[in-house]
C-alpha positions as CSV (number, residue, x, y, z in Angstrom):
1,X,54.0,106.8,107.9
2,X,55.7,104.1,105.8
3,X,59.9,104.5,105.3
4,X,62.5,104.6,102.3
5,X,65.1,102.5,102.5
6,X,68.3,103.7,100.3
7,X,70.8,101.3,99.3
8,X,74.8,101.9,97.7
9,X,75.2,98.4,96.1
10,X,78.8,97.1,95.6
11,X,80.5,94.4,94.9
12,X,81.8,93.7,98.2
13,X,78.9,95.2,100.6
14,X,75.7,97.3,100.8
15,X,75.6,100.6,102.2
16,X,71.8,101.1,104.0
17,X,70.9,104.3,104.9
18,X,66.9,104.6,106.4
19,X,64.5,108.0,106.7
20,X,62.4,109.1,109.2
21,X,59.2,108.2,109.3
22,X,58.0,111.3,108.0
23,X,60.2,111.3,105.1
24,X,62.8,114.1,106.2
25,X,65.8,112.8,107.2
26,X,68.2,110.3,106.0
27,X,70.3,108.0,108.5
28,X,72.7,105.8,107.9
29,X,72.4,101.9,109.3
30,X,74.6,98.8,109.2
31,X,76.6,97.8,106.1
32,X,75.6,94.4,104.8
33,X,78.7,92.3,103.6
34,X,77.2,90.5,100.5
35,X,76.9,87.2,100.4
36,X,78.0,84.5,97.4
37,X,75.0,84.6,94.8
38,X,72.4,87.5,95.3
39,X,69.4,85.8,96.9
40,X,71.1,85.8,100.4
41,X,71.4,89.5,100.2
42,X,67.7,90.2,98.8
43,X,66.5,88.3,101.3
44,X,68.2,90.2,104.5
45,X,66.9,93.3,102.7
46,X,63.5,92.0,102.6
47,X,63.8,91.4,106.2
48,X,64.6,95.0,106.9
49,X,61.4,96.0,104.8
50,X,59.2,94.2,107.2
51,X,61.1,94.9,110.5
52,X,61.0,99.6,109.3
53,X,57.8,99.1,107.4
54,X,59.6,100.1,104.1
55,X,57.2,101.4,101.3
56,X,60.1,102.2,98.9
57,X,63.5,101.7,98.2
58,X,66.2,103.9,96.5
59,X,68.8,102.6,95.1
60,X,72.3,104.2,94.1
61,X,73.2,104.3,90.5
62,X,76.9,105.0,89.0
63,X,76.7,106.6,86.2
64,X,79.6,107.5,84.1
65,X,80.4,111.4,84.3
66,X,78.8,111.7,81.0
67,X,75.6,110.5,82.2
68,X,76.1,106.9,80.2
69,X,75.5,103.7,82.0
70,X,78.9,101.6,82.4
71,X,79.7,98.1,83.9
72,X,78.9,98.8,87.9
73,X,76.1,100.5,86.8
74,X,75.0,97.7,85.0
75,X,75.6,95.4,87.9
76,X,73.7,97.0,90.5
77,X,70.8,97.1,87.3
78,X,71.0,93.3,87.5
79,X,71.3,93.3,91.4
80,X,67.4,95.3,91.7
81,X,66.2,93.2,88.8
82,X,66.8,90.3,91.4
83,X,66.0,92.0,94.5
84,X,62.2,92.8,92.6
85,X,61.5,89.2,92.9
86,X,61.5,89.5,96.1
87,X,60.0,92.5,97.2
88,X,56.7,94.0,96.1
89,X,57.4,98.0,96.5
90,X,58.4,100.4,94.3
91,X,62.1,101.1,94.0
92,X,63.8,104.0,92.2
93,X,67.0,104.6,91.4
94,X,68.9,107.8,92.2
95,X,72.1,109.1,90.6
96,X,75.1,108.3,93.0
97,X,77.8,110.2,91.5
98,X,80.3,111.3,93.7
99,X,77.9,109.9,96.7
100,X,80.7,108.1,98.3
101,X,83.6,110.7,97.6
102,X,80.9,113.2,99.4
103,X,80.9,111.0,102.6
104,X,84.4,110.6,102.7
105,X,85.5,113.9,103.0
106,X,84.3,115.1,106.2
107,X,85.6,111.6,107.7
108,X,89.4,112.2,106.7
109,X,89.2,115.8,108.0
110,X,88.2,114.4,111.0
111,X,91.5,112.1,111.1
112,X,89.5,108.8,110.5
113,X,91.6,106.3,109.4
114,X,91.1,104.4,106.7
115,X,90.2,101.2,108.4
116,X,87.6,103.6,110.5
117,X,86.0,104.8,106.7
118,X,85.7,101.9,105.5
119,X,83.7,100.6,108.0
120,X,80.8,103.5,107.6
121,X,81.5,104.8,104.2
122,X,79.3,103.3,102.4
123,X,76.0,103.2,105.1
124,X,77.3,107.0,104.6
125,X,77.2,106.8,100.8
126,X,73.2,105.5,101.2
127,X,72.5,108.0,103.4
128,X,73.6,111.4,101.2
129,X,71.9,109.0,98.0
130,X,68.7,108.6,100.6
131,X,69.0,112.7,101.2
132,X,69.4,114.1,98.0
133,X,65.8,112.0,96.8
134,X,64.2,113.1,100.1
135,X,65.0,116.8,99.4
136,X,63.9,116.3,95.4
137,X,60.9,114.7,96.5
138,X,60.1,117.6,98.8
139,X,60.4,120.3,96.0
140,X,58.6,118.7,93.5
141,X,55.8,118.3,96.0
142,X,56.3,122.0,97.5
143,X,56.2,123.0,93.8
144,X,52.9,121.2,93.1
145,X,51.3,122.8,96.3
146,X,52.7,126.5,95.5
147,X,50.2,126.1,92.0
């Protein structure tokens, strides 16, 4: 079976996060440091769709706390409208809020410092976006089965 990629798009870095390959289980990978211009960057993720056998990508979306779409929302809208020209799977987008706050938490009780969370919060981030559409997926299909 085929793999999701998950993605926490920033301005300074991408946060990967990868499942299983049965769809279960969200883990995070590297953080890619973006590079000037976008094509750089789609095209090291389009190498990671062909090296895990990707068959669809989820990508992070920061909404406002009123649901609204604001300016980094907007710019990781414009990132996946570039990354689509160069891949040719479906990719989704998944609300993000409070994703990276979420993965923080547990790292500061465990005395990380901040150099330490920074390294791995936002392949963290990817990984709780990654999750929380894993698990929706899995009800919505348990739900479809159970009528």
């Amino acid at each position: 079976m085929s793999r999701i990629l998950a993605l926490d798009v920033g301005t300074k870095t991408i946060g990967i996060a990868l499942s299983d390959e049965t769809g279960t289980i969200a883990s995070p990978q590297k953080t890619l440091m973006r590079q000037p211009g976008k094509r750089k960057d789609a095209q090291a993720l389009q190498e990671m769709v062909l090296q895990y056998d990707v068959a669809t990508i989820i990508v992070g979306l920061p909404l406002q706390s009123d649901g609204s779409v604001g300016k980094q929302a907007l710019f990781v809208q414009d990132f996946v409208a570039t990354l689509r020209n160069y891949l040719r799977i479906p990719l989704y987008f998944q609300d993000e809020s409070l994703s990276t706050w979420e993965a923080e938490q547990p790292l500061i009780e465990a005395g990380r410092t901040r150099q330490e969370r920074k390294e791995i919060l936002d392949s963290l981030a990817a990984s709780l976006i990654l999750q929380r559409w894993l698990e929706v997926q899995h009800h919505a299909s348990k739900a479809k089965s159970d009528l």
